[in-house]
Backbone as CSV, one residue per row, in Angstrom:
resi,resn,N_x,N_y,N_z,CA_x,CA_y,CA_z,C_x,C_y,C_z
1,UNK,0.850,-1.201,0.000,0.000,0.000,0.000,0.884,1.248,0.000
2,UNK,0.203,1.996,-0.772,1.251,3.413,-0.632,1.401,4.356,0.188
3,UNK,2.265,4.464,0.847,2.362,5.730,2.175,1.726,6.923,2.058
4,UNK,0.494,6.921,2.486,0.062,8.202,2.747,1.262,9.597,3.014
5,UNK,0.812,10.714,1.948,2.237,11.724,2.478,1.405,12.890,3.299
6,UNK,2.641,13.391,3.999,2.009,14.804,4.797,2.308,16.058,4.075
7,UNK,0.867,17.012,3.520,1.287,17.984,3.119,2.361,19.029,3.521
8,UNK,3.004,19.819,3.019,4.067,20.578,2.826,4.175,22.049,2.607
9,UNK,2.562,21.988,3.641,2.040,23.722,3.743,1.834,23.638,5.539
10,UNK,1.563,25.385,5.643,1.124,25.776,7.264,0.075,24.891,7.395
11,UNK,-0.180,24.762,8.718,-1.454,24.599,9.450,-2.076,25.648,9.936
12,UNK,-1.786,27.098,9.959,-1.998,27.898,10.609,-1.662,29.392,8.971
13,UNK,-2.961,30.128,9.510,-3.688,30.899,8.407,-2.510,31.940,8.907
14,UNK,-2.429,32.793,7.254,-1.555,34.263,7.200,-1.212,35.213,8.688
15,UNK,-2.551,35.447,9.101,-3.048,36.256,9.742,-1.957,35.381,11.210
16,UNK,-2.375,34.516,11.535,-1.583,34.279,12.729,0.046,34.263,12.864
17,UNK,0.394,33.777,11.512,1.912,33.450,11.293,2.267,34.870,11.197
18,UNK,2.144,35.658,10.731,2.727,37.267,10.998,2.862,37.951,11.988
19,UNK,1.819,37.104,12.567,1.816,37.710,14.351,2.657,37.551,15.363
20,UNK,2.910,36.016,14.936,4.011,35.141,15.406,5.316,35.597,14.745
21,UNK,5.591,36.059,13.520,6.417,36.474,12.589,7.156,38.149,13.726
22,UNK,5.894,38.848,13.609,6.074,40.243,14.378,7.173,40.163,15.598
23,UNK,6.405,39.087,16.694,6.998,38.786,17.728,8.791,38.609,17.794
24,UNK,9.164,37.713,16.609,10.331,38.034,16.234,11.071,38.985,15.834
25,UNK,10.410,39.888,14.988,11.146,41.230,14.181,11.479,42.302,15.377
26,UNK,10.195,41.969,16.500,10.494,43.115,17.358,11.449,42.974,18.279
27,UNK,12.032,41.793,18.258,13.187,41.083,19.294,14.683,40.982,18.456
28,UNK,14.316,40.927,17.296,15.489,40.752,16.146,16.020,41.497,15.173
29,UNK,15.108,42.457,14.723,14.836,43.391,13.819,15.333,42.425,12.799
30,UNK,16.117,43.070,12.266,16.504,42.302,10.533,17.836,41.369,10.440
31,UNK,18.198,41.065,12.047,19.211,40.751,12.117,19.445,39.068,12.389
32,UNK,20.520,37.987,11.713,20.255,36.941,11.791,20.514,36.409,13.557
33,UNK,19.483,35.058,13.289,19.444,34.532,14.757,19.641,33.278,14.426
34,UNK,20.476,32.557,15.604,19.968,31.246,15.483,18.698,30.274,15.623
35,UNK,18.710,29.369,14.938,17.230,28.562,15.128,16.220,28.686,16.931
36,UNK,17.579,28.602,17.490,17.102,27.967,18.697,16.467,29.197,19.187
37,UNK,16.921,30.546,19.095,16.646,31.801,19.828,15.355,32.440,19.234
38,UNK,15.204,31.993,17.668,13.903,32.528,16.946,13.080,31.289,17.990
39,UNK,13.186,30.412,18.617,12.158,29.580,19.155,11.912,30.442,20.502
40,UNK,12.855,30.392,20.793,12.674,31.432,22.425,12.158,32.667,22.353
41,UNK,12.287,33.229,20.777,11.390,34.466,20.917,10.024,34.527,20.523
42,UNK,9.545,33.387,19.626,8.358,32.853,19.770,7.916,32.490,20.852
43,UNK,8.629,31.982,22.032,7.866,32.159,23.619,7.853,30.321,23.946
44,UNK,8.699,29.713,23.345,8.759,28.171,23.623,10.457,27.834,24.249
45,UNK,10.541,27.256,25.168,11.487,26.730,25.853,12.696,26.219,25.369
46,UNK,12.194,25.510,24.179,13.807,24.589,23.613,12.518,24.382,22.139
47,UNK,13.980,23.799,21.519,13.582,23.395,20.179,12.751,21.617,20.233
48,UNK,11.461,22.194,19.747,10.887,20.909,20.526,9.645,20.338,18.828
49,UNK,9.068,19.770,18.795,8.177,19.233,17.823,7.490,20.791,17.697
50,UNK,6.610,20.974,18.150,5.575,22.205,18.835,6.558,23.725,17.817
51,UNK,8.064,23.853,18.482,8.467,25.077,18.264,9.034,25.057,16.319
52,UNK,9.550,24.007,16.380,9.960,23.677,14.632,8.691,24.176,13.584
53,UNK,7.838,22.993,14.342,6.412,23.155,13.361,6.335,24.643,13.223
54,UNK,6.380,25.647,14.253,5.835,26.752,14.092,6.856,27.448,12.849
55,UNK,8.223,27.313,13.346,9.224,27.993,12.490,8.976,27.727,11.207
56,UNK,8.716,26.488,10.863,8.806,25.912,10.031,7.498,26.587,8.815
57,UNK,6.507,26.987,9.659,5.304,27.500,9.308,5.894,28.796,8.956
58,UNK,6.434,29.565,9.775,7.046,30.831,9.242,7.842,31.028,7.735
59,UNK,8.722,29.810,7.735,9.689,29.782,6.982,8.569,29.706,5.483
60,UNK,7.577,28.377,4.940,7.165,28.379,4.398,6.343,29.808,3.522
61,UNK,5.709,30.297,4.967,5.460,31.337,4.381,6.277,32.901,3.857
62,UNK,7.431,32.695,3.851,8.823,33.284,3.583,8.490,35.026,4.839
63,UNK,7.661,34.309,6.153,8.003,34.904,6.822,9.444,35.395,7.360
64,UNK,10.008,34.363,7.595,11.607,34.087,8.256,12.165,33.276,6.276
65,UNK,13.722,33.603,6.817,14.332,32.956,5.947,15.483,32.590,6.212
66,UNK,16.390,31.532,5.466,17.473,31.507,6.464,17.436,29.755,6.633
67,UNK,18.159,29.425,7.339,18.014,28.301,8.387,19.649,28.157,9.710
68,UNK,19.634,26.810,10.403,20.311,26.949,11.234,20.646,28.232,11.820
69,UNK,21.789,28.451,11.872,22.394,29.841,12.729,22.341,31.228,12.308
70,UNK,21.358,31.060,11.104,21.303,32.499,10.551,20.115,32.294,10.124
71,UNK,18.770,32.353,10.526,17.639,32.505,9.986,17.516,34.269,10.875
72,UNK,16.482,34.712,9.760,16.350,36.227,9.807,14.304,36.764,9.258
73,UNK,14.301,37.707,9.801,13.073,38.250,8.804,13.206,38.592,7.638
74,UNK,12.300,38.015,7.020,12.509,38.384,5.682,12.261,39.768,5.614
75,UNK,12.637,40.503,3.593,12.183,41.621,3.094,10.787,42.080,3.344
76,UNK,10.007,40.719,2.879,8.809,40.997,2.849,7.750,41.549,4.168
77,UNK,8.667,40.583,5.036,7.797,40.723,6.638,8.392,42.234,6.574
78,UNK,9.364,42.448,6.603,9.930,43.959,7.323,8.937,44.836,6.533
79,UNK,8.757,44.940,5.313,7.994,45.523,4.789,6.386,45.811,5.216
80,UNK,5.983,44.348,5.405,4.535,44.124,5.802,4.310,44.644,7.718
81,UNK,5.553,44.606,8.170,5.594,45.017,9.601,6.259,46.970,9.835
82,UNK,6.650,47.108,8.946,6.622,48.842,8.585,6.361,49.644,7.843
83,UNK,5.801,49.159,6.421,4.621,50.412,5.832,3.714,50.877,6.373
84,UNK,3.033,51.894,6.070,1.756,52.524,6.470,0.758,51.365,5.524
85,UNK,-0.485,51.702,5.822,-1.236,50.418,4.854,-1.381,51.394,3.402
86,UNK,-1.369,50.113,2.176,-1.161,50.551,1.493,-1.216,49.629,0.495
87,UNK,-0.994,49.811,-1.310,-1.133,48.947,-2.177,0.401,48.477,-1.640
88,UNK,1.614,48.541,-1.388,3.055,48.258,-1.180,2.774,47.322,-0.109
89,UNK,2.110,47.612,0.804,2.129,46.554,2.301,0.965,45.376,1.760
90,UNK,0.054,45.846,1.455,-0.594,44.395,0.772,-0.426,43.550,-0.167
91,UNK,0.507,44.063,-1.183,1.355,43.166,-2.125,2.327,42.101,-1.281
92,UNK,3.068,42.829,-0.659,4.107,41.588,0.592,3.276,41.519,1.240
93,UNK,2.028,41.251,2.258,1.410,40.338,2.408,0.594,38.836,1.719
94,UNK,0.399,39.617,0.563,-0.419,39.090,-0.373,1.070,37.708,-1.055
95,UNK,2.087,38.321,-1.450,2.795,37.384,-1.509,3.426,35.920,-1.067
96,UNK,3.203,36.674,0.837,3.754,35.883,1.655,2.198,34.677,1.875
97,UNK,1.439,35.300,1.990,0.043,34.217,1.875,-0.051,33.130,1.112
98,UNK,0.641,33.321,-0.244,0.273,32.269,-0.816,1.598,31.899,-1.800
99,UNK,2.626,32.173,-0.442,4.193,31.507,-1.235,3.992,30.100,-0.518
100,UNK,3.150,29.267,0.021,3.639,27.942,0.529,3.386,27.287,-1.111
101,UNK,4.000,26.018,-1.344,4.018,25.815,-2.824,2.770,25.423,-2.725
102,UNK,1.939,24.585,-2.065,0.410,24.040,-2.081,-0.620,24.924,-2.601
103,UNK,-0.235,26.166,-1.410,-1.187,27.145,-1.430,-0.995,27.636,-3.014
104,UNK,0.208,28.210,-3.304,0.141,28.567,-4.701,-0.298,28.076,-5.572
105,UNK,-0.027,26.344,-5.961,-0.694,25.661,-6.775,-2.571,25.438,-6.632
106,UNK,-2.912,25.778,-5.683,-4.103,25.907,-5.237,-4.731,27.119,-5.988
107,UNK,-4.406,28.091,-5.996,-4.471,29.618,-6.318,-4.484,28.895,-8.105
108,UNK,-4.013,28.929,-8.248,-3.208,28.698,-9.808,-4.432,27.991,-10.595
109,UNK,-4.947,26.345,-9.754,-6.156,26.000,-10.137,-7.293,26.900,-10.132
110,UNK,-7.261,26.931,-9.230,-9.388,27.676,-9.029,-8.542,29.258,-8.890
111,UNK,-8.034,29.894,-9.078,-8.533,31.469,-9.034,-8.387,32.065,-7.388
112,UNK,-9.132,33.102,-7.357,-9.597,33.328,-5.854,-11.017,33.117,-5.924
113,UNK,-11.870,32.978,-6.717,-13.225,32.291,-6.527,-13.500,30.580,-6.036
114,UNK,-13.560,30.430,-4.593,-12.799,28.618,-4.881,-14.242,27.695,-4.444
115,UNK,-14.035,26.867,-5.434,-15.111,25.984,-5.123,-15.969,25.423,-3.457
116,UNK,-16.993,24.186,-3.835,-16.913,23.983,-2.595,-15.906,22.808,-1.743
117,UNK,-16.380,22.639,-0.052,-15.103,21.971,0.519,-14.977,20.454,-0.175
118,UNK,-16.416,20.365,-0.682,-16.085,18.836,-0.934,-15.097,18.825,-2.757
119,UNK,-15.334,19.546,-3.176,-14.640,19.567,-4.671,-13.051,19.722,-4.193
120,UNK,-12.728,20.441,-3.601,-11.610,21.041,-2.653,-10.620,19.804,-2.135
121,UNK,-11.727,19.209,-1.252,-11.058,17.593,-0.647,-10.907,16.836,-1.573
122,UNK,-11.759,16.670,-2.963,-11.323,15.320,-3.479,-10.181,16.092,-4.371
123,UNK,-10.119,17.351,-4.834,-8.662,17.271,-5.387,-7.423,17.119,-4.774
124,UNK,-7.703,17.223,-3.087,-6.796,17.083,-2.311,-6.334,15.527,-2.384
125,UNK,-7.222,14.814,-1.899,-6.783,13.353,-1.616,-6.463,13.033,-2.660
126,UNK,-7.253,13.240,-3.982,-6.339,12.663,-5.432,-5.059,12.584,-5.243
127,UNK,-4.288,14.228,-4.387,-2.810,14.126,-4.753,-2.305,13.516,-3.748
128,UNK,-3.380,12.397,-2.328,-2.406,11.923,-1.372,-2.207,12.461,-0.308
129,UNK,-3.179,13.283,0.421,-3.185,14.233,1.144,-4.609,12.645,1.926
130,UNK,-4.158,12.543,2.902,-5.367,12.415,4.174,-6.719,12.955,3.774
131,UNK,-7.980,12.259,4.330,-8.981,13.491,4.507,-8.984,14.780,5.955
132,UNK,-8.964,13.905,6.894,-8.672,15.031,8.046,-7.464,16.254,7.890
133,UNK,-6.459,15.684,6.981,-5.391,16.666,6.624,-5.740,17.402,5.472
134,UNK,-6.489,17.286,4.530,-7.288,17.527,3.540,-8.221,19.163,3.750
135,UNK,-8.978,18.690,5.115,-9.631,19.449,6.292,-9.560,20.487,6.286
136,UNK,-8.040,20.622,6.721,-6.982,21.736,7.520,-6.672,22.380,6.729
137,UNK,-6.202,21.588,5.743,-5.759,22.506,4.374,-6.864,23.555,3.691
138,UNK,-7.970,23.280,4.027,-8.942,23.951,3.179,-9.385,25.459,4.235
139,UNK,-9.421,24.626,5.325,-9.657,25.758,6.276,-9.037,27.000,6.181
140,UNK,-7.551,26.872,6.216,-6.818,27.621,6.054,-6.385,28.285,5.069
141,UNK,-6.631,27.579,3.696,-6.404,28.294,2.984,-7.738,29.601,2.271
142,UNK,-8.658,29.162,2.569,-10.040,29.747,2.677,-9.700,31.017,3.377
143,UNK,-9.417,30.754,4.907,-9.052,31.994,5.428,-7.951,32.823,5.125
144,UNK,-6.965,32.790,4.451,-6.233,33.028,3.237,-6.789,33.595,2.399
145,UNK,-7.443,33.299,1.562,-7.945,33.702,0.444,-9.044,34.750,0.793
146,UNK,-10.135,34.552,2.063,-11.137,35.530,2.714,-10.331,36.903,2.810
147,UNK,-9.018,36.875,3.395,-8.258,38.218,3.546,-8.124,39.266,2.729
148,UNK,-7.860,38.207,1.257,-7.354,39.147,0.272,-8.383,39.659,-0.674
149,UNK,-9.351,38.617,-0.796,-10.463,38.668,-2.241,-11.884,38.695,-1.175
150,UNK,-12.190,38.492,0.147,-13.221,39.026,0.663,-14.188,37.744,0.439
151,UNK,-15.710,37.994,1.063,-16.381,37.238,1.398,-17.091,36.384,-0.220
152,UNK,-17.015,36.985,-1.615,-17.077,35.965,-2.626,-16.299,34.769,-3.011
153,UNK,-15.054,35.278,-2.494,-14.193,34.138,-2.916,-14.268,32.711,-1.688
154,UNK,-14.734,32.842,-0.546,-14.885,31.763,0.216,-16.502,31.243,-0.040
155,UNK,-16.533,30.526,-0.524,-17.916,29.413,-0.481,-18.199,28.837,0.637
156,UNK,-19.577,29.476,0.921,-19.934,28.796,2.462,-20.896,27.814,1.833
157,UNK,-20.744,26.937,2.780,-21.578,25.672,2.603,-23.335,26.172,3.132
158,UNK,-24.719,26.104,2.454,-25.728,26.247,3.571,-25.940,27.477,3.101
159,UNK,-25.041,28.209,2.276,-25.290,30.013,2.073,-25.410,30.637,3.247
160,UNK,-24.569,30.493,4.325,-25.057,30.936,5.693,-24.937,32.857,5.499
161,UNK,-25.993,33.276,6.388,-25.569,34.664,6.830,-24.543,35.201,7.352
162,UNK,-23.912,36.239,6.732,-22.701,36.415,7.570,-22.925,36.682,9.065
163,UNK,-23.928,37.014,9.399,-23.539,36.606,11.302,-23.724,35.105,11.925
164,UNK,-23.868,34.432,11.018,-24.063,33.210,11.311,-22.541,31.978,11.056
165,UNK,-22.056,33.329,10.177,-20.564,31.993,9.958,-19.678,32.098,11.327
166,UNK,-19.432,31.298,11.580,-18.273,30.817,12.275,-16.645,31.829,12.022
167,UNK,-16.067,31.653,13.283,-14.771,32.255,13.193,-14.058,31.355,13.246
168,UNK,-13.179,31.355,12.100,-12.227,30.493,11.645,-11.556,29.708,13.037
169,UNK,-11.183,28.841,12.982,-10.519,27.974,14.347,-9.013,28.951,14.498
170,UNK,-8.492,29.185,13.654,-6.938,30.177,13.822,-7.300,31.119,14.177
171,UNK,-8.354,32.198,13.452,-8.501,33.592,14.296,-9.091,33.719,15.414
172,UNK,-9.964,32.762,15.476,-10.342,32.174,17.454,-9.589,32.308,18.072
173,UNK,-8.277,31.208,17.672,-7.458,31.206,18.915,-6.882,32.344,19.230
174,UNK,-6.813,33.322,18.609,-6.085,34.496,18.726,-7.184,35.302,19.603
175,UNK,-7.822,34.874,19.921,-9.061,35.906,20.878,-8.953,35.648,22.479
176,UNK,-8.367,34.954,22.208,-7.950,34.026,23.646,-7.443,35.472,24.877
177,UNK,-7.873,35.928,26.058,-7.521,36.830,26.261,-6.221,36.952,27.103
178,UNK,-5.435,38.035,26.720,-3.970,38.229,27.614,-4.108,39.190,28.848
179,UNK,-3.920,38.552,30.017,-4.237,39.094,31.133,-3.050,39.708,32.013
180,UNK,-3.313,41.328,32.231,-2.094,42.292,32.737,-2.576,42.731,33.850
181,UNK,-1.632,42.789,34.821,-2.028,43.603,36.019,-2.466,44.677,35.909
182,UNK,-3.248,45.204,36.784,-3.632,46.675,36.850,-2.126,47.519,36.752
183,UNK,-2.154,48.577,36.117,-0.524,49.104,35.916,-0.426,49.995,37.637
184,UNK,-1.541,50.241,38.123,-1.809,50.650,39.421,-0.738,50.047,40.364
185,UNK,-0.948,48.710,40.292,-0.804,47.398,40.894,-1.747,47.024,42.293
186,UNK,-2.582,47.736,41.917,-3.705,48.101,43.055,-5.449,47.385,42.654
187,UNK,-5.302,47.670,41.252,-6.487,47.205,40.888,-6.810,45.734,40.290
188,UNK,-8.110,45.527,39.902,-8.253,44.128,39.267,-6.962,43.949,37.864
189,UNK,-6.799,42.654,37.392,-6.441,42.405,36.115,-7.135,42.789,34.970
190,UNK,-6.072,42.922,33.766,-7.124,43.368,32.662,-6.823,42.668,31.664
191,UNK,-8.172,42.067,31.520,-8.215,41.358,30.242,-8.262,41.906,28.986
192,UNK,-7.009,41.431,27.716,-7.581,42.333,26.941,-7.716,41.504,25.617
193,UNK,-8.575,41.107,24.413,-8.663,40.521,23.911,-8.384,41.057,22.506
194,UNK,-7.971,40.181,21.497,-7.747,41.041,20.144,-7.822,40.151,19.138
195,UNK,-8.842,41.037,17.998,-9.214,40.136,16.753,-8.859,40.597,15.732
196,UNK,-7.582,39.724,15.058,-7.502,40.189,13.654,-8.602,40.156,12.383
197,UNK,-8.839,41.604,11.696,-9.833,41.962,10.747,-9.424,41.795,9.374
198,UNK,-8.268,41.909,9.249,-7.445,41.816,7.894,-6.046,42.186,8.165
199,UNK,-5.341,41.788,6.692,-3.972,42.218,6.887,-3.510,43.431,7.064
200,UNK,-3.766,44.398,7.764,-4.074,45.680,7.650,-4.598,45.754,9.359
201,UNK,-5.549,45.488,9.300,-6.167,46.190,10.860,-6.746,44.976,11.574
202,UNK,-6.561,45.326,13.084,-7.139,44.650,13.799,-7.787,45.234,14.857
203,UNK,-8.746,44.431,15.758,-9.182,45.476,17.155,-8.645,45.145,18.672
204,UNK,-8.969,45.287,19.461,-8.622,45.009,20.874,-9.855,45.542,21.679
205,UNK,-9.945,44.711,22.545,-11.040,44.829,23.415,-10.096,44.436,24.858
206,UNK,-10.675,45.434,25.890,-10.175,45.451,27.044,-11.312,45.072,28.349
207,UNK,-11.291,44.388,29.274,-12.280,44.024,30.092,-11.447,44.726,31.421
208,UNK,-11.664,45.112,32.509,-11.212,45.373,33.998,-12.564,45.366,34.684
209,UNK,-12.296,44.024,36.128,-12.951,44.133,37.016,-13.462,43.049,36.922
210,UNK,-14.784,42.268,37.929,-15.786,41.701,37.483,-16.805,42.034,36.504
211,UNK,-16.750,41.094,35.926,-17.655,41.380,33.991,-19.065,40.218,34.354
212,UNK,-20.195,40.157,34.891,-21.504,39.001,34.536,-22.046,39.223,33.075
213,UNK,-23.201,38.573,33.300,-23.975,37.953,32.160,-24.843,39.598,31.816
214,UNK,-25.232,40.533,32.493,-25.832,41.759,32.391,-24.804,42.316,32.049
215,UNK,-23.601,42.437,32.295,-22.497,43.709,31.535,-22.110,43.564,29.959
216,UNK,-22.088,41.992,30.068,-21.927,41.978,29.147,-22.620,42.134,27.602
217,UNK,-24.309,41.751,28.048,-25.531,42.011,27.251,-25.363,43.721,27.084
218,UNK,-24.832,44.526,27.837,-24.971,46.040,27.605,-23.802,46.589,26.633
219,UNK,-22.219,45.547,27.145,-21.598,45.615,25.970,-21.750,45.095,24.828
220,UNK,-22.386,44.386,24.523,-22.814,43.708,22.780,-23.285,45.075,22.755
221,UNK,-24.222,45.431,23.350,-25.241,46.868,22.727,-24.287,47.973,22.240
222,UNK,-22.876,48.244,22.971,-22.866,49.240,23.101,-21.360,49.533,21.625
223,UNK,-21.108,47.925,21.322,-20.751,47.675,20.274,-21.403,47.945,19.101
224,UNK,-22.258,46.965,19.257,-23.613,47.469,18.236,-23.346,48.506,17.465
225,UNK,-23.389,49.597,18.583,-23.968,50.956,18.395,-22.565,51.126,17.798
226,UNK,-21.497,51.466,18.537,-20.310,51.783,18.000,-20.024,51.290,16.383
227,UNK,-20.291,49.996,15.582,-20.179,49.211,14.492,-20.884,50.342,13.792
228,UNK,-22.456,50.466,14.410,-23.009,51.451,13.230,-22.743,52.905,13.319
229,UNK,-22.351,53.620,13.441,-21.223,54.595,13.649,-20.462,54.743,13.374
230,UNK,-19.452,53.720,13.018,-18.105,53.496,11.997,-18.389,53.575,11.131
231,UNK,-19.644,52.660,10.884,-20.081,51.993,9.066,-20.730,53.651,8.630
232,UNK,-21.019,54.435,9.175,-21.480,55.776,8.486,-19.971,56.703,8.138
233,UNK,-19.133,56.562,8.984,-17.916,57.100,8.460,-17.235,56.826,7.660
234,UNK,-17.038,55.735,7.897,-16.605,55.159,6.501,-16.551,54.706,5.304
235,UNK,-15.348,55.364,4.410,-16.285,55.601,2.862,-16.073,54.627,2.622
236,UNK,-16.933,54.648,1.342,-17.197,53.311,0.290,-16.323,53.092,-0.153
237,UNK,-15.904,51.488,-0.438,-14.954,51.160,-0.741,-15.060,50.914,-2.539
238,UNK,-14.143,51.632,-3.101,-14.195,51.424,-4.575,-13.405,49.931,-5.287
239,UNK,-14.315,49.263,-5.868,-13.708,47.776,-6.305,-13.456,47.989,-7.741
240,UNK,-11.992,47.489,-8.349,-11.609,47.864,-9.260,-11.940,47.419,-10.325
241,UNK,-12.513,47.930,-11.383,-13.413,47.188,-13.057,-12.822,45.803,-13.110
């Protein structure tokens, strides 16, 4: 029987690997590191299964480049981590998204309009890919592709409403909240939570104190309100012929 192979892309969407990418540039700037220290500045102990995979995820996406004792940030990250936003900063994003070779050959077939998951999976397994690994691949690259080309190019299964879709399992985890002392050192902790929106912008939400089930029903509201308030300021976005 023939050995099932393991694909040779991220597990983990644009949006997170840059983040993880950032974490480095701001510890390294442009300067080479060894393997082991880009792991420690990703926030992992030793070079372990867990810390490779991640690098390794970087590397693919020509976040980092390099290997052994001289891996570095790439052009592109430095770029994508110090322009103002812009057609220049979304091109090196846009690059780095879909330099894993999978992802590219993916792109190459279907476009950015991409079919559905099941058309998706069987071209996957054709080439030998798992179904559960098959899965992952689609997930991610979906959320990939959602970044750049927006809510036509991802096919929801069900035609769901957009308040009804789901948040991707990668940009979830990133919501996860990071908890700081009061800078007082007097007061409660503060939770503060943050959701990437695109390659470009993200938000942060801050909690202090005890938060119940009533504060929080007043903050949905008061979001709400804030969302529609933005959406009047902000101009229309022009889509190009």
């Amino acid at each position: 029987m023939a050995k099932q192979r393991s694909p040779n892309c991220p597990h983990i969407g644009f949006t997170q690997a840059a983040e993880k990418g950032r974490t480095v540039y701001q510890k390294e700037h442009g300067h080479p590191a060894a393997k082991s220290v880009i792991a420690t500045d990703l926030g992992y102990s030793t070079l372990n299964g867990s810390s490779l995979t991640m690098i390794g995820a970087l590397r693919q996406y020509g976040i980092l480049e390099g290997s052994g004792e001289a891996m570095r940030v790439s052009e592109d990250a430095i770029a994508y981590f110090e322009l103002d936003d812009g057609e220049e900063k979304r091109a090196a994003a846009q690059r780095m998204a879909f330099r894993p070779a999978l992802f590219a050959e993916m792109q190459q077939q279907f476009g950015n309009v991409i079919p559905s998951d099941g058309n998706l999976r069987h071209w996957l397994v054709k080439r030998g890919f798992l179904p559960n690994t098959a899965g992952e691949i689609i997930r991610v690259y979906r959320e990939n592709i959602g970044l750049f080309f927006g809510g036509e190019s991802a096919y929801s299964e069900g035609a769901q409403k957009p308040e009804e879709r789901h948040i991707p399992m990668q940009a979830a985890a990133q919501i996860a909240p990071t908890r700081t002392p009061d800078p007082g050192g007097i007061g409660p902790a503060v939770q503060t939570f943050s959701f990437p929106l695109s390659p470009e912008g993200r938000a942060e939400l801050s909690l202090r104190g005890r938060i119940g089930p009533d504060d929080l029903e007043l903050l949905r509201q008061h979001i709400e309100l804030t969302i529609r308030a933005l959406s009047r300021q902000a101009a229309p976005e022009v889509k190009p012929e």
